[in-house]
C-alpha positions as a Markdown table, in Angstrom:
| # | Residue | x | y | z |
|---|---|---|---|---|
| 1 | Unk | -8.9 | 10.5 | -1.3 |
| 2 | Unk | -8.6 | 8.7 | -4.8 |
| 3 | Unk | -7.2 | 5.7 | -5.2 |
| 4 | Unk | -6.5 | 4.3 | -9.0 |
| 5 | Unk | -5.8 | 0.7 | -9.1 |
| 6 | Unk | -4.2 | -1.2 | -12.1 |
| 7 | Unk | -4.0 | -5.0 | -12.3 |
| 8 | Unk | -1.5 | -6.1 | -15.5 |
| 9 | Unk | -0.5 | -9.7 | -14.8 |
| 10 | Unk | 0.5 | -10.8 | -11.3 |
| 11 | Unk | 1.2 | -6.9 | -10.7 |
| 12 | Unk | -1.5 | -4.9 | -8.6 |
| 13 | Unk | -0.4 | -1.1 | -8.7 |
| 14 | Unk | -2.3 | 1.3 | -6.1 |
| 15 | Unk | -2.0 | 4.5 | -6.5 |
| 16 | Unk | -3.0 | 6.3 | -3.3 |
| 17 | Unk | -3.2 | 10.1 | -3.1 |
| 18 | Unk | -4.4 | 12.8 | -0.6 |
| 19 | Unk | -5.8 | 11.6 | 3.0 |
| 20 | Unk | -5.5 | 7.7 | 3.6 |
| 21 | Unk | -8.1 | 8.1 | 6.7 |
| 22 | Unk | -10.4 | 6.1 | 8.5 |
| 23 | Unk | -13.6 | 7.4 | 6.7 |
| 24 | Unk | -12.3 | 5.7 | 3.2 |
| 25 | Unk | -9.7 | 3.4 | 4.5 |
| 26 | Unk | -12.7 | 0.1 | 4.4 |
| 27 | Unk | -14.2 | 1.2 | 0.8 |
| 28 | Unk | -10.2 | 1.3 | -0.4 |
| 29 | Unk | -9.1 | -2.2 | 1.5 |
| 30 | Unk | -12.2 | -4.1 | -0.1 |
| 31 | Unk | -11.5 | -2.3 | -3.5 |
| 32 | Unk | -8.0 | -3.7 | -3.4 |
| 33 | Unk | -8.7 | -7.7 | -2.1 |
| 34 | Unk | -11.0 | -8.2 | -3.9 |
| 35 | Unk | -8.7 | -7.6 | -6.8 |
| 36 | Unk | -6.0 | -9.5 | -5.2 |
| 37 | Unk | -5.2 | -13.2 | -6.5 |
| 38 | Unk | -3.4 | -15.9 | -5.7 |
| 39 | Unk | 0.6 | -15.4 | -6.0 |
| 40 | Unk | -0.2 | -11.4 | -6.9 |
| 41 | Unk | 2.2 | -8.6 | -6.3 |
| 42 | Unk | 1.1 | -5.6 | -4.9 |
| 43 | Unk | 2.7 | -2.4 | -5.6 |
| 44 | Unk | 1.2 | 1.1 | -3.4 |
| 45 | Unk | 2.5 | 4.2 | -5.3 |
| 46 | Unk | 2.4 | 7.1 | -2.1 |
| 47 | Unk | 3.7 | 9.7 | -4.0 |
| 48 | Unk | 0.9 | 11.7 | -3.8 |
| 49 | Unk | -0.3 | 10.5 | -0.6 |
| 50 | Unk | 0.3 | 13.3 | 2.2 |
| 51 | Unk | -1.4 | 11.9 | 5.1 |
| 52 | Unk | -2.3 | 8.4 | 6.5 |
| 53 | Unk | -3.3 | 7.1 | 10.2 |
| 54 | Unk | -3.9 | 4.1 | 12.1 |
| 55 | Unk | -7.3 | 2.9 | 9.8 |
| 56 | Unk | -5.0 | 3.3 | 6.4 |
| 57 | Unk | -1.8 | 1.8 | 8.2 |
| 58 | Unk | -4.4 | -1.7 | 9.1 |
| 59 | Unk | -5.2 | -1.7 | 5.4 |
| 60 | Unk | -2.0 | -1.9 | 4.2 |
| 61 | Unk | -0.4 | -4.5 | 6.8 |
| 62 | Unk | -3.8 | -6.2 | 5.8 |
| 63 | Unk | -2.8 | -6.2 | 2.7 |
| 64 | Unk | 0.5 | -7.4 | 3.5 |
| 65 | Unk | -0.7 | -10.5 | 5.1 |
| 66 | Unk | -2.8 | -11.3 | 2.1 |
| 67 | Unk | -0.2 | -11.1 | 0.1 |
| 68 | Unk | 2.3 | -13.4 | 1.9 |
| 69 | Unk | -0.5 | -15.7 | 2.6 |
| 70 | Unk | -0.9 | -16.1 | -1.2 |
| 71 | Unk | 2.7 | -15.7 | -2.3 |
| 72 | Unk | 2.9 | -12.4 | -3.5 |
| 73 | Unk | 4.7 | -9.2 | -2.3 |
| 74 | Unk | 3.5 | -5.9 | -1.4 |
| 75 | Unk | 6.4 | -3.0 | -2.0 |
| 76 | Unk | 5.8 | 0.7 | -1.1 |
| 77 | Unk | 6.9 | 3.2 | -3.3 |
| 78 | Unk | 7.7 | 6.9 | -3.0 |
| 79 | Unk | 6.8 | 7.3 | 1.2 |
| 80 | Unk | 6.5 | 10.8 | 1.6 |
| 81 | Unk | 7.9 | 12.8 | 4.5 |
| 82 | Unk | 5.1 | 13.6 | 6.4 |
| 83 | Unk | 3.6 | 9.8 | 6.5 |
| 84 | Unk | 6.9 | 8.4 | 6.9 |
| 85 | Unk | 7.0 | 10.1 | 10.2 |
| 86 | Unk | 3.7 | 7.8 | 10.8 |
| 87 | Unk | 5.6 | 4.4 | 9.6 |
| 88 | Unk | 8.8 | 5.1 | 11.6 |
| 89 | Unk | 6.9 | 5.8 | 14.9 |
| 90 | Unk | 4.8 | 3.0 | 14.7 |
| 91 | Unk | 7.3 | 0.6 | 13.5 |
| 92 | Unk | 5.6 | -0.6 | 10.8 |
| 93 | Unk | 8.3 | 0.4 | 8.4 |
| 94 | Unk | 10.0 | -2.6 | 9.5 |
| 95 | Unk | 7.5 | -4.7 | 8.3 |
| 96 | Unk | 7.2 | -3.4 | 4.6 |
| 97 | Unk | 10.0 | -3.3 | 1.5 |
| 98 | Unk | 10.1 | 1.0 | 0.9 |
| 99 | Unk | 11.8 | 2.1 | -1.9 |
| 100 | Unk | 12.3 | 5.6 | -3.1 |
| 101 | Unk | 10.8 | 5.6 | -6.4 |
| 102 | Unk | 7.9 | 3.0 | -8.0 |
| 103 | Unk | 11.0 | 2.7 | -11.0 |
| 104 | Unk | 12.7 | 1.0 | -7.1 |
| 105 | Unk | 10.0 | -1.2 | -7.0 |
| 106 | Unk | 11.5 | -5.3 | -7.5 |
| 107 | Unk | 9.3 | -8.3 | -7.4 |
């Protein structure tokens, strides 16, 4: 699964697409804090992302709390229908700001 990510600022865009599985989901966490920085916002663009379980859901609530730990916000952008599914049976789409389009996205 590639995953593009674009620092410009205090603004950290992922870009996730494909499977966000177990197999990749510790190369794409490390990738991600160790680019993270005090006060930094993250942005994850899942438009292209059609798959996710419970390895890439720890990554991003891991992210989460890095995030809020340092003062930034983490938005998801674009949640597909297929991984939604995933976030609402979990409940872990209580935990995150979703908004329909990464053009949604406030920080």
């Amino acid at each position: 699964m590639p995953c593009e990510i674009k620092k410009e600022g205090n603004l950290l865009t992922v870009s996730l697409s494909g499977r966000f599985v177990a197999s990749i989901a510790p190369s794409v966490r490390d990738d991600i804090l160790s680019q993270m920085s005090e006060g930094v916002n993250v942005l994850f663009d899942l438009s292209k992302m059609v798959h996710i379980d419970s390895s890439g859901l720890g990554v991003l609530v891991q992210v989460l709390q890095k995030a809020k730990a340092e003062g930034g916000k983490v938005v998801l952008a674009a949640l597909q229908p297929a991984p939604k599914i995933v976030f609402d049976i979990t409940k872990v789409s209580r935990v995150f700001d979703i908004v329909p389009t990464v053009a949604d996205a406030k920080f």
